[in-house]
C-alpha positions as CSV (number, residue, x, y, z in Angstrom):
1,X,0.0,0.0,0.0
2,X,1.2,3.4,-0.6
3,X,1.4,6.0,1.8
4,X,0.0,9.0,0.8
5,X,3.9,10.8,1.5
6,X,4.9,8.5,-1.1
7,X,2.4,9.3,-3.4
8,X,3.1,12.6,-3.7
9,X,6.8,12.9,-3.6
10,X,8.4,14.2,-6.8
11,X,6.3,17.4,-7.3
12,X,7.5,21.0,-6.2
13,X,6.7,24.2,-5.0
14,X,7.4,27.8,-5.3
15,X,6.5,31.0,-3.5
16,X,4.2,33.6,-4.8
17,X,0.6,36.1,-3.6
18,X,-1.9,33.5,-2.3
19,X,-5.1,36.9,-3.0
20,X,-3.4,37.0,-6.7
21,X,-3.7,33.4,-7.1
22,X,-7.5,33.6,-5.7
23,X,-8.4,36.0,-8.4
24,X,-6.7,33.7,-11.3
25,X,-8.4,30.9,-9.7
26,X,-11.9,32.6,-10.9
27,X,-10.5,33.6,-13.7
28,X,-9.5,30.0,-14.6
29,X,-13.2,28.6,-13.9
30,X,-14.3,31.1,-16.3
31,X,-16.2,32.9,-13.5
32,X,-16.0,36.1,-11.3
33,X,-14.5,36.1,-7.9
34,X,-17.4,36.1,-6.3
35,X,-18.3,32.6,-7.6
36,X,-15.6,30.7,-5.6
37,X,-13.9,27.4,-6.5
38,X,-15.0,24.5,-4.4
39,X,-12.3,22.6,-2.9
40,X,-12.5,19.0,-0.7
41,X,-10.7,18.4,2.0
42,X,-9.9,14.1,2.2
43,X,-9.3,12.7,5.9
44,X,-5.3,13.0,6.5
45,X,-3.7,9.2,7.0
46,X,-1.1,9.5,10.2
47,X,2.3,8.8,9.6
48,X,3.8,10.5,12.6
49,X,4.4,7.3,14.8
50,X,2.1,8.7,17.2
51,X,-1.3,7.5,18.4
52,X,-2.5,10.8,19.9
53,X,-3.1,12.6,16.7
54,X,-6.9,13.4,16.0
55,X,-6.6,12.9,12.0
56,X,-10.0,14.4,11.7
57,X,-9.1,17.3,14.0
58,X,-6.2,18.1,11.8
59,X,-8.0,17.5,8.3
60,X,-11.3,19.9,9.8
61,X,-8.4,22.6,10.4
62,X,-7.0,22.5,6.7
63,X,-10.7,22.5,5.8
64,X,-11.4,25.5,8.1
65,X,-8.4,27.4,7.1
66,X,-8.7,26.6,2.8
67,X,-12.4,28.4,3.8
68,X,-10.5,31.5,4.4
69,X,-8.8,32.2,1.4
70,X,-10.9,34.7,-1.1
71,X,-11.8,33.2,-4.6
72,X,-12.2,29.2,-2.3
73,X,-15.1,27.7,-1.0
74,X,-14.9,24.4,0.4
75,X,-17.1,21.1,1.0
76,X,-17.7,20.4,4.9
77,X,-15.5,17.0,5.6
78,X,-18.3,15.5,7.3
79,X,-20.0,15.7,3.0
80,X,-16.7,14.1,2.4
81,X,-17.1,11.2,4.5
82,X,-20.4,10.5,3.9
83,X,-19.5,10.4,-0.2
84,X,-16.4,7.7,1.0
85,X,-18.7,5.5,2.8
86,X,-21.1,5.9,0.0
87,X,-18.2,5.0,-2.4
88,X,-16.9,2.3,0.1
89,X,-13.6,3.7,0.3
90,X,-11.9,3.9,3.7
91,X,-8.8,5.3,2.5
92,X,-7.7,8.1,-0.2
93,X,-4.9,5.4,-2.0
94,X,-4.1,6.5,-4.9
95,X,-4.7,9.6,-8.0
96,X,-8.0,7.8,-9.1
97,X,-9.4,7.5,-5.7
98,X,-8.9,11.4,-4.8
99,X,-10.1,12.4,-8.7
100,X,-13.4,9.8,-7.8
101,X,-13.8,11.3,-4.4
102,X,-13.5,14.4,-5.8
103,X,-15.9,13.8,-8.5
104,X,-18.2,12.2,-5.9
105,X,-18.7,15.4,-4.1
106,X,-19.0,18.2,-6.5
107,X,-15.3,19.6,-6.1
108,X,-13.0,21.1,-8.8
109,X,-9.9,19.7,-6.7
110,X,-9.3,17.9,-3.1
111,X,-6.8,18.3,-1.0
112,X,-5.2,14.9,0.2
113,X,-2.4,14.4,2.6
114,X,-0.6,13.2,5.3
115,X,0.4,13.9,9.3
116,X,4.2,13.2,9.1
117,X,5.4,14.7,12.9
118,X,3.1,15.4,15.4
119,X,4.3,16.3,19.0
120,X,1.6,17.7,21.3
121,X,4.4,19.3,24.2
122,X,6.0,22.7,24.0
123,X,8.0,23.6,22.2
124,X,5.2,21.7,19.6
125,X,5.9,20.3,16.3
126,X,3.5,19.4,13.3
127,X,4.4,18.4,9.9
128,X,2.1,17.9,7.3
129,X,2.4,17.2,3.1
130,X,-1.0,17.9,1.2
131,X,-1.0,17.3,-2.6
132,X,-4.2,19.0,-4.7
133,X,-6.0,16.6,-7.3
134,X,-8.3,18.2,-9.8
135,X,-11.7,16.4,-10.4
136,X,-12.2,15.3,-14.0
137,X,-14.9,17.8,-14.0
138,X,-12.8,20.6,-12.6
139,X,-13.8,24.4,-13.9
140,X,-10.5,24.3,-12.9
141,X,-9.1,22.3,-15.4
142,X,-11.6,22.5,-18.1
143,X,-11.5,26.2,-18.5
144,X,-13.9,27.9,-21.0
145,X,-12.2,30.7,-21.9
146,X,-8.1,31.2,-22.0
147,X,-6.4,32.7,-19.3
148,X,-2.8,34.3,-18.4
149,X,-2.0,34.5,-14.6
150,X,0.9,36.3,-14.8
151,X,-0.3,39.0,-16.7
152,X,-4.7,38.1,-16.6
153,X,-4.1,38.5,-20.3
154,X,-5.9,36.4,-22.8
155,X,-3.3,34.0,-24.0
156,X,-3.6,30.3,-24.9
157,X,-4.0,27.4,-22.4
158,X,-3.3,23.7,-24.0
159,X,-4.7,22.3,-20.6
160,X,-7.9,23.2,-21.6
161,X,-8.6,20.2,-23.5
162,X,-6.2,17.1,-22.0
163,X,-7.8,14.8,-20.0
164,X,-6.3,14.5,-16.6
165,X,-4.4,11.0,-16.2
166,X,-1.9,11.9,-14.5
167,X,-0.5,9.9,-11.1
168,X,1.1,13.3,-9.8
169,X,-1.1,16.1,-7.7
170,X,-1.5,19.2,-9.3
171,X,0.7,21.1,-7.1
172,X,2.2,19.4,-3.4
173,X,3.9,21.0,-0.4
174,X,5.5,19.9,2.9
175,X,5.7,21.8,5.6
176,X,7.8,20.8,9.7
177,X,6.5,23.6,11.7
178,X,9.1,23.0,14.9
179,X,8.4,25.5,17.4
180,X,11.8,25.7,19.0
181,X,12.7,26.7,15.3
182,X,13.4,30.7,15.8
183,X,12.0,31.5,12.0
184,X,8.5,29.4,13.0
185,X,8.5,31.4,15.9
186,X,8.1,34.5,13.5
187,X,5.5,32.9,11.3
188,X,3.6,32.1,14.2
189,X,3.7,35.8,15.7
190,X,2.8,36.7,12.7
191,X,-0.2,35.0,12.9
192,X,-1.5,35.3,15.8
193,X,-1.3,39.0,15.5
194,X,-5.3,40.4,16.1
195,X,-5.8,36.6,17.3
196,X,-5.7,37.1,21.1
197,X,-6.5,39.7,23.6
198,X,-3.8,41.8,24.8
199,X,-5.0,40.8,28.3
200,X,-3.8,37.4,28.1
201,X,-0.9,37.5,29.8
202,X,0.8,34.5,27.4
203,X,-0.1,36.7,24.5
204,X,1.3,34.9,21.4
205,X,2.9,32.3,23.2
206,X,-0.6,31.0,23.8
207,X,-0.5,28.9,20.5
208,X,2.8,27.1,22.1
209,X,0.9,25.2,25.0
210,X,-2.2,24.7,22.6
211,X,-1.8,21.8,20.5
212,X,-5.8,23.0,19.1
213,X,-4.2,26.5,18.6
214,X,-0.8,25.4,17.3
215,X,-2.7,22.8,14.7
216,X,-4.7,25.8,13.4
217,X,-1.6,27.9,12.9
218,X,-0.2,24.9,11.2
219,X,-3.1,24.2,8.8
220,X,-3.3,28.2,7.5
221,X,0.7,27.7,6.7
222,X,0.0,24.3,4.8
223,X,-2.8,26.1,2.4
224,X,-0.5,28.9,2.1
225,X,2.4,27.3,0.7
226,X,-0.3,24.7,-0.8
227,X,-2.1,27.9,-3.2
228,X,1.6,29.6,-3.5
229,X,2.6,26.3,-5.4
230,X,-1.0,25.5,-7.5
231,X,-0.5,30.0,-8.3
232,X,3.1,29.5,-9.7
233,X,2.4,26.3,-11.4
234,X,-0.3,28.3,-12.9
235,X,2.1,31.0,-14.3
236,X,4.6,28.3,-15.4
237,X,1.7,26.8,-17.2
238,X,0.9,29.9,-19.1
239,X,4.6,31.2,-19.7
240,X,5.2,27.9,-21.7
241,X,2.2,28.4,-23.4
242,X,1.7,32.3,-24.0
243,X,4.5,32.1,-27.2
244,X,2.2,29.5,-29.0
245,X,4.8,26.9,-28.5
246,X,5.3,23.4,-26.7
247,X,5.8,23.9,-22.5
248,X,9.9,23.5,-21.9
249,X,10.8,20.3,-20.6
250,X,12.1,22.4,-17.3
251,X,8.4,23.5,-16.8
252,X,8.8,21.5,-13.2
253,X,12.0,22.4,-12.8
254,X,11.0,25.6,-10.3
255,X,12.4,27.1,-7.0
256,X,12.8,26.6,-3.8
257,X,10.4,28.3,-1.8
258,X,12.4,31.4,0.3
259,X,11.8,31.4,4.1
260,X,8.7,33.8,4.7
């Protein structure tokens, strides 16, 4: 069997505006902003070695923080489950399976993934890889009119009209959040600035000796990076395209993503 890690190992990532990307989002559905994608969240497998994860916890938190973003509207997990059980799947296993689920519910693309650290006591850790799967229905994918997201010109799109068969995820990220980590630390007071009261007297350390609190911070950096990747795969998608040519073979071949 294939862990879900495994599965979605050889794709990168790169760093770009997760509200720009919203707006090409629409624009790729052939819709106005206000008519949001709809995006699933599968239930994340554990392979952190631990026991005392709450995979549904962790999965409702990506849900709850993918809800968020402008441009992305997502399907309750609880819909989710119900289409697996209806489906008589227990597990997201493999491309088709998260493509099926995906169709199952109504989504243009779902969001699997995987708990690979999870360590409840201060200084906390979570790590977490998520990979995005288009449905074969996507808007997404099967965009009606062509689209630019570098520029939101009107250039050409080949993906408009290949089915999708491939065994890789649209876009995949992994993120170790280690709190003892000095650059986390700044993400995550970041963060939770306008997300306590001043009168707390642990102020942003708050989310440290909260595994609920520190799981949420977690989730909202997994989406981020997760729509940074899907925005510049986007662009890299229409550079190759916008000259009327054939994509470079180095299409995949993109940065690193630089420490927020």
């Amino acid at each position: 069997m294939k862990s879900v890690q495994t599965m979605l190992s050889r794709a990168r990532a790169t760093s770009l505006s997760t509200a720009f990307f919203a707006a090409a989002l629409a624009l790729v559905a052939g819709c106005q902003p206000r008519e949001p994608a709809l995006w699933a969240v599968a239930p994340f497998n554990n392979e952190s070695g631990t026991t005392t994860v709450d995979q549904l916890a962790v999965s409702d938190a990506i849900v709850a923080k993918a809800s968020e973003v402008r441009g992305l509207a997502t399907i309750p997990l609880n819909r989710t489950l119900a289409a697996m059980r209806s489906l008589r799947m227990d597990a997201v296993r493999s491309p088709s399976d998260a493509r099926r689920l995906a169709q199952a519910v109504g989504a243009d693309a779902i969001i699997i993934g995987s708990i690979t650290a999870y360590n409840p006591y201060n200084p906390p850790k979570v790590g977490l890889t998520l990979g995005l799967f288009f449905s074969p229905q996507s808007r997404l994918f099967n965009a009606p009119q062509p689209f630019d997201p570098v520029t939101l010109s009107t250039a050409p799109n080949d993906r408009q009209s290949v089915p999708i068969t491939s065994t890789e995820p649209e876009s995949i990220i992994s993120d170790y959040l280690d709190a003892a980590n000095h650059g986390v630390q700044i993400d995550l007071q970041s963060y939770a600035q306008g997300r306590y009261e001043r009168t707390n007297p642990l102020g942003w350390r708050k989310y440290l000796v909260s595994m609920d609190l520190y799981t949420e911070f977690a989730a909202f950096q997994a989406v981020r990076h997760l729509l940074e990747a899907e925005r510049a795969r986007l662009a890299g998608t229409a550079s190759t395209t916008s000259q009327g040519g054939e994509p470079s073979p180095n299409v995949s071949d993109r940065p690193t993503p630089p420490t927020p």
